[in-house]
C-alpha positions as semicolon CSV with decimal commas, in nm:
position;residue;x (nm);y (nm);z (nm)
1;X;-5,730;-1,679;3,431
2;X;-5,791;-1,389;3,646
3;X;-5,691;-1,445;3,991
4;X;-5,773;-1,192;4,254
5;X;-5,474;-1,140;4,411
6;X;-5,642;-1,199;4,772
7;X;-5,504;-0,966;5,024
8;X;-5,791;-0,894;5,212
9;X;-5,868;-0,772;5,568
10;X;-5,979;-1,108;5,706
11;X;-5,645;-1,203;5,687
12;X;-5,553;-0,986;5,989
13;X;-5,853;-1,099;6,185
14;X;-5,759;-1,500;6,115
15;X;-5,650;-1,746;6,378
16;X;-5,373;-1,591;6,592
17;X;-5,144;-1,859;6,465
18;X;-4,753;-1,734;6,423
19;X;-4,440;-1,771;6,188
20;X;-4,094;-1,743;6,328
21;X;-3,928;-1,473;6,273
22;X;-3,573;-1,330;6,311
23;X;-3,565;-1,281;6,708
24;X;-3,871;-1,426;6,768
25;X;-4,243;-1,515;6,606
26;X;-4,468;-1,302;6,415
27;X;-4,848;-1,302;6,430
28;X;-4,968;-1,405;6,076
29;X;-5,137;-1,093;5,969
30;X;-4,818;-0,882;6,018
31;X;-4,653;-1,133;5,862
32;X;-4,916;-1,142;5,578
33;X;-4,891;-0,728;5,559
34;X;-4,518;-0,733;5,520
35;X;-4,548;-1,038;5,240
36;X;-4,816;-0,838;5,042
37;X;-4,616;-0,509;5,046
38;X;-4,267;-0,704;4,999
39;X;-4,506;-0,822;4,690
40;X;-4,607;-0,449;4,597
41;X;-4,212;-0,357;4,595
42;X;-4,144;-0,616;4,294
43;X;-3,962;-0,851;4,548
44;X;-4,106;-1,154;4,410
45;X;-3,867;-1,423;4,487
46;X;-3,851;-1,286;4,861
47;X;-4,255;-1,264;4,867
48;X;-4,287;-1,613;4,748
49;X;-4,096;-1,725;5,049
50;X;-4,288;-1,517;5,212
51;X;-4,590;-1,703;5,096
52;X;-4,503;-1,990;5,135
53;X;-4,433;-1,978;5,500
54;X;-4,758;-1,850;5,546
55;X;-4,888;-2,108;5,369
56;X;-4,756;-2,402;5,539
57;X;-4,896;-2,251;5,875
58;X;-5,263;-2,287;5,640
59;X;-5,303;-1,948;5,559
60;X;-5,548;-1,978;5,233
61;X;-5,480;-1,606;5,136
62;X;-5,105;-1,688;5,132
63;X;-5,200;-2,034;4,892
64;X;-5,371;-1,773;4,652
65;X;-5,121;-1,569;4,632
66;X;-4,829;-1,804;4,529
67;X;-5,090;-1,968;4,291
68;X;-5,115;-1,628;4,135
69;X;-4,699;-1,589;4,126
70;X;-4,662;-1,916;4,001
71;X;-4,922;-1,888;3,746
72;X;-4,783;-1,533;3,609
73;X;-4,414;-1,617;3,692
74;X;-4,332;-1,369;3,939
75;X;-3,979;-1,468;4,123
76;X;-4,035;-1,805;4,015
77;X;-4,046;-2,003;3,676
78;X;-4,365;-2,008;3,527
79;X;-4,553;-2,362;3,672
80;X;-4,906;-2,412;3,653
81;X;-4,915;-2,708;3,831
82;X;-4,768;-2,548;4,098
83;X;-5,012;-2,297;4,083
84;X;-5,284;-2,539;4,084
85;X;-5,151;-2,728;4,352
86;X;-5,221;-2,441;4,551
87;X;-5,541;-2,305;4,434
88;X;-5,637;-2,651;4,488
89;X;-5,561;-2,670;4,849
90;X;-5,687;-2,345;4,919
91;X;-5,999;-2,458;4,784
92;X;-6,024;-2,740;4,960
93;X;-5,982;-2,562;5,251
94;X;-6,288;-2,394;5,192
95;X;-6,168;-2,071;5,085
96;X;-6,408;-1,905;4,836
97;X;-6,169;-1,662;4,661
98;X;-5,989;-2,019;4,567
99;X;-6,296;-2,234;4,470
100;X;-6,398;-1,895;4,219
101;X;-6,040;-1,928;4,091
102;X;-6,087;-2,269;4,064
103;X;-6,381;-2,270;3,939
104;X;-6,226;-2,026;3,661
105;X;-5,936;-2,246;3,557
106;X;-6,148;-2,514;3,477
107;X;-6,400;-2,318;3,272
108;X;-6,119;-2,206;3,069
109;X;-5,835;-2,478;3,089
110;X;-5,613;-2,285;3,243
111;X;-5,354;-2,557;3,443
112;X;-5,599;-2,833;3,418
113;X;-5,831;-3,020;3,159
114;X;-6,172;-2,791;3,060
115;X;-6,442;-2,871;3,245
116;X;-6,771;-2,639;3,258
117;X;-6,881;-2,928;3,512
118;X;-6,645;-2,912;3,751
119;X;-6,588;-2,582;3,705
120;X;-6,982;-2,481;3,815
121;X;-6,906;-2,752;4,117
122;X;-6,643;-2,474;4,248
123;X;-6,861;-2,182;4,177
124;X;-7,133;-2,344;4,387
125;X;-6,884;-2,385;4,658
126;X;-6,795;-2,047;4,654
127;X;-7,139;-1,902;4,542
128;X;-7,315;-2,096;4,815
129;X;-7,050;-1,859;5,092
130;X;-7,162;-1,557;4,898
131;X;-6,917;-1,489;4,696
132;X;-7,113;-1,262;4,391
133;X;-6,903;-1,324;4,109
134;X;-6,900;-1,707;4,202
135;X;-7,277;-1,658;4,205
136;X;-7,285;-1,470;3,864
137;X;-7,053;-1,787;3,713
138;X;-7,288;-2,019;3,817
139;X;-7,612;-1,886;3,709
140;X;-7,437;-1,800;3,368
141;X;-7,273;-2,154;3,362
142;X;-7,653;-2,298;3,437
143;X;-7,781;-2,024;3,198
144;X;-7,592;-2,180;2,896
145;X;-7,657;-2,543;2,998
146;X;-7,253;-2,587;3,096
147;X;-7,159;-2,387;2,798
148;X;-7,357;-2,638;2,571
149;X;-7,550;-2,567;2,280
150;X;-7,834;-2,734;2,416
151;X;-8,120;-2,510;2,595
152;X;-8,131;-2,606;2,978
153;X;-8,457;-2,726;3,110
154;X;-8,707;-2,546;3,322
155;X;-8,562;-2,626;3,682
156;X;-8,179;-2,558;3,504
157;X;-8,319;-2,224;3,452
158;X;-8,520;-2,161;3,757
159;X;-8,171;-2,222;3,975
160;X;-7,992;-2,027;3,702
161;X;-8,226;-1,704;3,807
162;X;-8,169;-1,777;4,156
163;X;-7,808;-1,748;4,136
164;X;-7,814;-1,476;3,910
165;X;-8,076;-1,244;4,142
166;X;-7,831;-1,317;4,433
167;X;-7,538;-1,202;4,243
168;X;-7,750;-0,895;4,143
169;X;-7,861;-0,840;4,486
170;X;-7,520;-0,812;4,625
171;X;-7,445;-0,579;4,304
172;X;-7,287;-0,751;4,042
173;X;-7,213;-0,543;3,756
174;X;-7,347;-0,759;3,499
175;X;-7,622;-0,972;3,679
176;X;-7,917;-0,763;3,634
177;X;-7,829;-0,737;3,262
178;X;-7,822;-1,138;3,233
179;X;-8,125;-1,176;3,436
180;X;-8,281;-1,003;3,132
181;X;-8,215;-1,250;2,895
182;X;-8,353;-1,545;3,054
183;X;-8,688;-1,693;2,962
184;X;-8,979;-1,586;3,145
185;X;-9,105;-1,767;3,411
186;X;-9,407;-1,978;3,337
């Protein structure tokens, strides 16, 4: 599974929540900045610490981000449950990067059972917040009838389109191309 590793700017311009720090607290963007780059340095035992504090304040960014080191190993023993404990609770928590992720592992098994169902229930999630690869995932998951062999019916494929023209609209790399090999409309 390819997680994003989800350092993004919102992070800095979240709730103004803090960690404690050595002499004091820390606002949880700094503290997020100085995870991600103790990250970039090859740290990773100190980053997942690092992480994980952020995470117990709720920080979903932070949740990704061990999910990722615990899914690839980094400073830690390789655990996919871990990883999607975490991707879970980010996900849960409404974060969109997560319910993509998510919605990932289950289409491909990665940490839990397959599951093209529930994995187009997390692309919705994060489709439905804008998110256009989420939206490219679902219209291809709708597309393909849930990866099935059967053809999907008429309003399968009408929703399918939908998806896929939003992903295309907010320039998805592959969308347009897709779009193309749908059936006409009526």
């Amino acid at each position: 599974m390819k997680l994003i590793f989800a350092f993004f700017v919102f992070v800095l311009l979240g709730t103004p929540a803090v960690l404690q720090a050595e002499g004091g607290t820390e606002n949880t963007g700094v503290a997020a900045l100085k995870a991600y780059a103790v990250f970039k340095m090859g740290r990773y035992e100190e980053s997942l610490a690092m992480w994980q504090a952020l995470s117990d304040q709720g920080n979903t960014t932070a949740m990704i981000n061990l999910a990722n080191q615990y899914e690839k190993g980094l400073g830690t023993p390789k655990d996919l449950d871990q990883s999607t404990f975490w991707l879970t609770r980010a996900a849960d928590l409404g974060d969109p990067v997560a319910q993509l992720n998510l919605g990932l592992a289950y289409e491909e098994g990665l940490g839990v059972e397959k599951n093209n169902r529930t994995a187009a229930q997390y692309f919705r999630k994060a489709a439905e917040q804008g998110d256009r690869d989420a939206q490219f995932n679902l219209g291809v998951m709708l597309a393909t009838n849930y990866g099935t062999d059967a053809p999907p019916d008429a309003t399968t494929v009408a929703e399918a389109r939908r998806w896929l023209t939003a992903a295309k609209e907010a320039r998805h790399p592959d969308a347009g191309t897709f779009l193309q090999l749908l059936p006409q409309e009526p």
